[in-house]
PLY file of the C-alpha trace (Angstrom):
ply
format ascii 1.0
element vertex 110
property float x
property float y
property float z
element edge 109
property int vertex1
property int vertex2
end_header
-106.58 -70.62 -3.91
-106.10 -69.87 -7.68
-104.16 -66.93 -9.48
-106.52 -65.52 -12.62
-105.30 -63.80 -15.03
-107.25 -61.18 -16.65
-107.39 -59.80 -19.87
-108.01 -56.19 -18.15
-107.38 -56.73 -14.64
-108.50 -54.14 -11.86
-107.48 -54.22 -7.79
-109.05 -52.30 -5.03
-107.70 -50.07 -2.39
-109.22 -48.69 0.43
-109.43 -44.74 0.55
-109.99 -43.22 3.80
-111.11 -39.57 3.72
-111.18 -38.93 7.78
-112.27 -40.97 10.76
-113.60 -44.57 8.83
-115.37 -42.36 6.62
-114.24 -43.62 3.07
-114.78 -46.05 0.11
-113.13 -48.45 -1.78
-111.87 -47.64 -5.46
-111.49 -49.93 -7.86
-108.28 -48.98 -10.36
-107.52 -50.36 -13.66
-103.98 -52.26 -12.77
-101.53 -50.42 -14.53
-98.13 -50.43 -13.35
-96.43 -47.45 -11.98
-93.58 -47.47 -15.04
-95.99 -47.69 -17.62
-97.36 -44.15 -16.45
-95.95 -40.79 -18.11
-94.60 -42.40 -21.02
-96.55 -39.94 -23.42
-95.25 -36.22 -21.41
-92.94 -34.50 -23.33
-89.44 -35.08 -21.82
-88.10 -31.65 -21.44
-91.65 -31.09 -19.55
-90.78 -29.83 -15.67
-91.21 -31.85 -12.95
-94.01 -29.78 -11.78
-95.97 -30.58 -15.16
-94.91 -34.04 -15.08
-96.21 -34.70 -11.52
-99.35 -32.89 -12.40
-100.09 -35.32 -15.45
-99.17 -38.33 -13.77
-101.47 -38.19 -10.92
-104.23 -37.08 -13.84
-103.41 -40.09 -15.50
-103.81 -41.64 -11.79
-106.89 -40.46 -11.32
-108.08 -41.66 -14.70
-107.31 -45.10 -13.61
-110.10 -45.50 -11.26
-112.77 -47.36 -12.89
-115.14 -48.19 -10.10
-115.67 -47.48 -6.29
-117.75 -49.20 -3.88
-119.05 -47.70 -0.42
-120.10 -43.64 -1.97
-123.99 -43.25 -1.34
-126.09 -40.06 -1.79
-128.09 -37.76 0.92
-130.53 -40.67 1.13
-128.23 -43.61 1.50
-128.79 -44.77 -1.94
-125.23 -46.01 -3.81
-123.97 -43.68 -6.24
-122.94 -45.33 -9.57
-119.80 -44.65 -10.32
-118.44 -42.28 -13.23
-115.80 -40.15 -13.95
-117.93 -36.90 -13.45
-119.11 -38.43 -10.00
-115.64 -38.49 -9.03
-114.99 -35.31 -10.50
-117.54 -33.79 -8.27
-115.77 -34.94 -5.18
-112.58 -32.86 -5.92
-114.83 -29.96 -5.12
-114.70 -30.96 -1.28
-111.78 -30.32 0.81
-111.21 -34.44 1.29
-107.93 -34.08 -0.40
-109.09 -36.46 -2.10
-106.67 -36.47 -5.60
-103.71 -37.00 -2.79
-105.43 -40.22 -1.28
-105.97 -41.63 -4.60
-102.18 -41.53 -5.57
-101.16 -42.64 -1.89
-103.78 -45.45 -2.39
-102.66 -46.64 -5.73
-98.72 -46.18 -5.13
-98.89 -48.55 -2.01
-100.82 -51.02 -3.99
-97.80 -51.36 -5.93
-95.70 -51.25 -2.65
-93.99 -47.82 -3.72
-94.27 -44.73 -1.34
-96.17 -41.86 -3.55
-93.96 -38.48 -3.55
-95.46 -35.05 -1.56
-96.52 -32.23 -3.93
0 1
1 2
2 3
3 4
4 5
5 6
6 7
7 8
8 9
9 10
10 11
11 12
12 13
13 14
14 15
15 16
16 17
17 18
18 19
19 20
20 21
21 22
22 23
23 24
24 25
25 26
26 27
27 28
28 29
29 30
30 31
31 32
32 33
33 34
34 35
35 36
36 37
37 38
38 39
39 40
40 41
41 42
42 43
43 44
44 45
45 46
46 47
47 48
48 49
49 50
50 51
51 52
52 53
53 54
54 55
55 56
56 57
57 58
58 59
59 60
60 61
61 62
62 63
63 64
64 65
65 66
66 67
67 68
68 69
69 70
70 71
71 72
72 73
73 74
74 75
75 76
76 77
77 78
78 79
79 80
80 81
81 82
82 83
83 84
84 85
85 86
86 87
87 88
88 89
89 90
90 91
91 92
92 93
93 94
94 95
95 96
96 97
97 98
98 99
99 100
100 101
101 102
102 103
103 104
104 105
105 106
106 107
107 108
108 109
């Protein structure tokens, strides 16, 4: 087996939504200490847990396994993605679990 480094490396994590209904998103591999470093510091902890999981979110680059009514894959954007924070999935939640055990770190409760 052989370790490759990347110039912009990605890793995947599964995200189940209920029941082995899910996909797999792909994130842009940023660690978890390089995140927030732009929010004000005197912003609350409220704020600062909102933009961190936005910047969280942003991360996600690809997905594999999300198909439309007909079974057809969806290609993945940011709007796409978007559109599933409409549904009750919880969706925003599993995305920061999934990425904070990827770097073997429990993600907090909002």
């Amino acid at each position: 087996m052989t370790l490759i480094i990347q110039e912009n490396p990605t890793f995947n994590a599964d995200i189940i939504i209920s029941d082995g209904i899910g996909f797999t998103a792909t994130f842009k591999a940023v660690p978890p200490w390089d995140l927030g470093k732009l929010i004000p510091e005197d912003a609350s902890a409220e704020v600062r847990a909102v933009l961190i999981n936005k910047e969280v979110v942003d991360l996600v680059v690809d997905w594999q396994g999300v198909v439309d009514e007909s079974g057809k894959p969806v290609v993945f954007s940011q709007e796409h993605l978007m559109s599933l924070f409409k549904l009750p999935y919880g969706l925003v939640e599993k995305l920061i679990v999934a990425y904070s055990k990827s770097y073997g770190i429990e993600a907090e409760k909002n």
